[in-house]
N, C-alpha and C positions, 0 to 999 in steps of 0.2 A: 283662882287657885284651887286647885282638888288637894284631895290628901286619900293617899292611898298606902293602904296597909302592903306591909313585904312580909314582914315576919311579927307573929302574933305579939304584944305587948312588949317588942324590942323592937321593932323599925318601921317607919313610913316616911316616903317619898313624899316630897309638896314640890307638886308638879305646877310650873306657871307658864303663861304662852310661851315662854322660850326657856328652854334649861328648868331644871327642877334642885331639891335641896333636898336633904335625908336627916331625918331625927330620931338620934340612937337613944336608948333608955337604960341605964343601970337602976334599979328600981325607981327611984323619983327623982334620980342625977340624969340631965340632958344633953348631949352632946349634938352639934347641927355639924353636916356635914355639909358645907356653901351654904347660901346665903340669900338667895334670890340677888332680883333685880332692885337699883333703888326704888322706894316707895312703898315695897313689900314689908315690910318691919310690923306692922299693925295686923295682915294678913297673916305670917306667920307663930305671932301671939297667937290669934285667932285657933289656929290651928289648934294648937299645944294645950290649949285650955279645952277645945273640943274634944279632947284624948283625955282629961279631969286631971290634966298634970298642970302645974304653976311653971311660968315661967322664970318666975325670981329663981328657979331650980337648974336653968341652963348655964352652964359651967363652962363651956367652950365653942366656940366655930372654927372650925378646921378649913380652911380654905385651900381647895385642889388645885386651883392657880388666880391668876391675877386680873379676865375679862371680867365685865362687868354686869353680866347674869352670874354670876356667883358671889361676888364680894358684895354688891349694891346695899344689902341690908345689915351687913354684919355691923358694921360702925353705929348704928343706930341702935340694933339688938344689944351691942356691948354697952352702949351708953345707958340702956337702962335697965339692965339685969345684970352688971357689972362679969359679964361671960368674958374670958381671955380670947382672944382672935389672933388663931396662929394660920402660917404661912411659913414657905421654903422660902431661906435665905435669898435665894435668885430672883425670886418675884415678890419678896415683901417690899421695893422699894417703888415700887409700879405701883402697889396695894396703896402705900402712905404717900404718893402720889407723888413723889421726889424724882421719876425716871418715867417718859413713856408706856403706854402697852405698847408691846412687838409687832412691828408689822409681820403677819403672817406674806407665806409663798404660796399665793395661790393657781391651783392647776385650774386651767380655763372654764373648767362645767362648776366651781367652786365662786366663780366672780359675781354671777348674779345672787347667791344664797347670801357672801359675804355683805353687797351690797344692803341685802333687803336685813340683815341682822344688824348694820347699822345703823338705818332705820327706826327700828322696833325697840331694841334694847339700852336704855336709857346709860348714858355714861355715871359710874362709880363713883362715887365722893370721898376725895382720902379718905382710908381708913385706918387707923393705929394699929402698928403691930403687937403683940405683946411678946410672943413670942416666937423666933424664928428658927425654922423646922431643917434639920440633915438626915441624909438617905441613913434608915435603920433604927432611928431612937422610935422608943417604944413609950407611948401615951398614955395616960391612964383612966381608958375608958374601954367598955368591949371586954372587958378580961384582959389588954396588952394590947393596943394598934397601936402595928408596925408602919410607920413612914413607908414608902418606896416612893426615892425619886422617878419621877418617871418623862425625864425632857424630850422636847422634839414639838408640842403644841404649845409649850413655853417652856423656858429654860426652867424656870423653877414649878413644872407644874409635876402633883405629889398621885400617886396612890396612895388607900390608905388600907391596909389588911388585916382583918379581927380572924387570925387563923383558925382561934378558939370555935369559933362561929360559924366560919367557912365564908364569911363575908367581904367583899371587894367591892369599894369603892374605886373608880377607874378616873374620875373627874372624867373632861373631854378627850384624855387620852385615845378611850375606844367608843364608839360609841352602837347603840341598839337599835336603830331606829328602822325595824322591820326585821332589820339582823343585824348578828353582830359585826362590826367592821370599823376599820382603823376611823378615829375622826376626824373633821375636816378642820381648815385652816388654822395651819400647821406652820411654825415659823423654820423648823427643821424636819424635813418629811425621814431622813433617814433616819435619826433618831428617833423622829416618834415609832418609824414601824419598829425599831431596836425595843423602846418602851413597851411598846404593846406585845412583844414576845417574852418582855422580862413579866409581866403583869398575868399572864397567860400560864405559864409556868407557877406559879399560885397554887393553880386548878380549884378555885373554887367552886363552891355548892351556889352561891347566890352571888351575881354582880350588880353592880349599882352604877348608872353610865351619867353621864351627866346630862346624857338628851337619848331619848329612847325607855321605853318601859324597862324596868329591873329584869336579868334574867336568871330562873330559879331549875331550869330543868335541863339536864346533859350540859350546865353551865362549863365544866371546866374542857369538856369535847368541844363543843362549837368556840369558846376563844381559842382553844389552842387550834383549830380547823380554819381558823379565821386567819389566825398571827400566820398562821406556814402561807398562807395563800397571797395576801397582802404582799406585795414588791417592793423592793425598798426606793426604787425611783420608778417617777410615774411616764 
C-alpha cells in the first residue's frame, strides 16, 4: 500500500493494488473515506501512525458504495477503534451482507477488466452498518460533508463534498485513471452518466476518484469536459 499526500496535514490517499481509501483530518479527529480491501485493516493502521496520528482517533468510515475494494476493511477498523461505518440506505444491506452486490451491465471491452477484478479483489465480510446515509445530510467532518447520492454504479453509491475545502470525493462514480472519465462496471449506465454530471457540477478544486491518482489542477473544467462528453448509452 503507498500513502500519498493530497492536501498538506488534511488529506492522503492509501492507494492498494486495486482501488485506494482517503483519510481526512480535523486536527487529531479522523475520518476514512472507503476502506480498502479485506486483509488491509493492519496496513491501514500502519498508515495513520506513519502520519504520528492515533488510530483509537478515527471517528468514522464513510463508505462510497457496497464492492469489496472499499468496504473490506471497515468492519475490522470499526471493531477496534470503535469508528461508526456509514453507508447509503440502498447499499447498506449488500454492506451487512443481507442482499447480494449488483450485478453490473457490462459493455464488452469491460468483460475482461470485470473478470480479472474478480480475481484480485478479495470478497467483503459483512460489515455493520451504524449508520445509513440520504442524498443531502451533512456530516460532521471537513467543516460539513455533504452526502450526494450519486446511483448508476450502484444504487446506493454516495459522493461525498467538503465544499468548504473544494474537495470531492467521487467513489467509483467517475473515475482518473489517465483521465478523468465516467467509471466502469456500472449496474445502470444512464444513471451513472446522470451522477457523474450531477458530481461535476460541484466544480471542485480537488477530486478524489476511487481508482485513478486525485485530481488537483483545472479540476472542475476537465470533470465538467468529461460529464458533457460521456453518452448516456454506449
Amino acid at each position: 500500500m503507498d500513502l500519498v499526500e493530497v492536501l498538506p496535514d488534511r488529506l492522503h490517499m492509501l492507494r492498494f493494488p486495486v482501488g485506494q481509501a482517503y483519510l481526512w483530518q480535523d486536527g487529531g479527529a479522523l475520518t476514512l473515506i472507503d476502506a480498502g480491501h479485506a486483509g488491509s485493516a493492519a496496513e491501514i493502521e500502519g498508515a495513520i501512525r506513519s502520519l504520528g496520528l492515533e488510530p483509537e482517533r478515527l471517528e468514522r468510515i464513510v463508505l462510497t458504495h457496497c464492492h469489496g475494494d472499499h468496504v473490506g476493511a471497515a468492519g475490522e477498523l470499526a471493531l477496534r477503534w470503535g469508528a461508526q461505518v456509514l453507508a447509503h440506505r440502498l447499499d447498506a444491506p449488500v454492506v451487512r451482507g443481507d442482499l447480494p452486490v449488483p450485478e453490473p451491465v457490462l459493455l464488452d471491452w469491460e468483460l475482461p477488466l470485470y473478470t480479472h477484478a474478480l480475481t484480485v479483489v478479495p470478497q467483503a465480510p459483512p460489515t455493520r452498518v451504524d449508520r445509513e446515509l440520504e442524498d443531502g445530510e451533512v456530516l460532521p467532518f471537513g467543516d460539513g460533508a455533504v452526502v450526494v447520492h450519486a446511483p448508476g454504479h450502484t444504487p446506493g453509491s454516495i459522493g461525498v463534498h467538503l465544499p468548504r475545502h473544494g474537495v470531492l470525493f467521487t467513489g467509483d462514480s467517475v473515475a482518473g485513471v489517465g483521465q478523468v472519465m465516467l467509471g466502469v462496471f456500472n449496474v445502470d449506465r444512464e444513471q451513472a452518466v446522470a451522477s457523474f454530471r450531477r458530481l461535476a457540477a460541484l466544480a471542485p478544486a480537488v477530486a478524489c476518484f476511487g481508482h485513478g491518482d486525485p485530481w488537483t489542477t483545472d479540476t472542475a473544467t476537465a470533470l465538467r469536459e468529461a460529464a458533457e462528453a460521456v453518452p448516456a448509452s454506449a
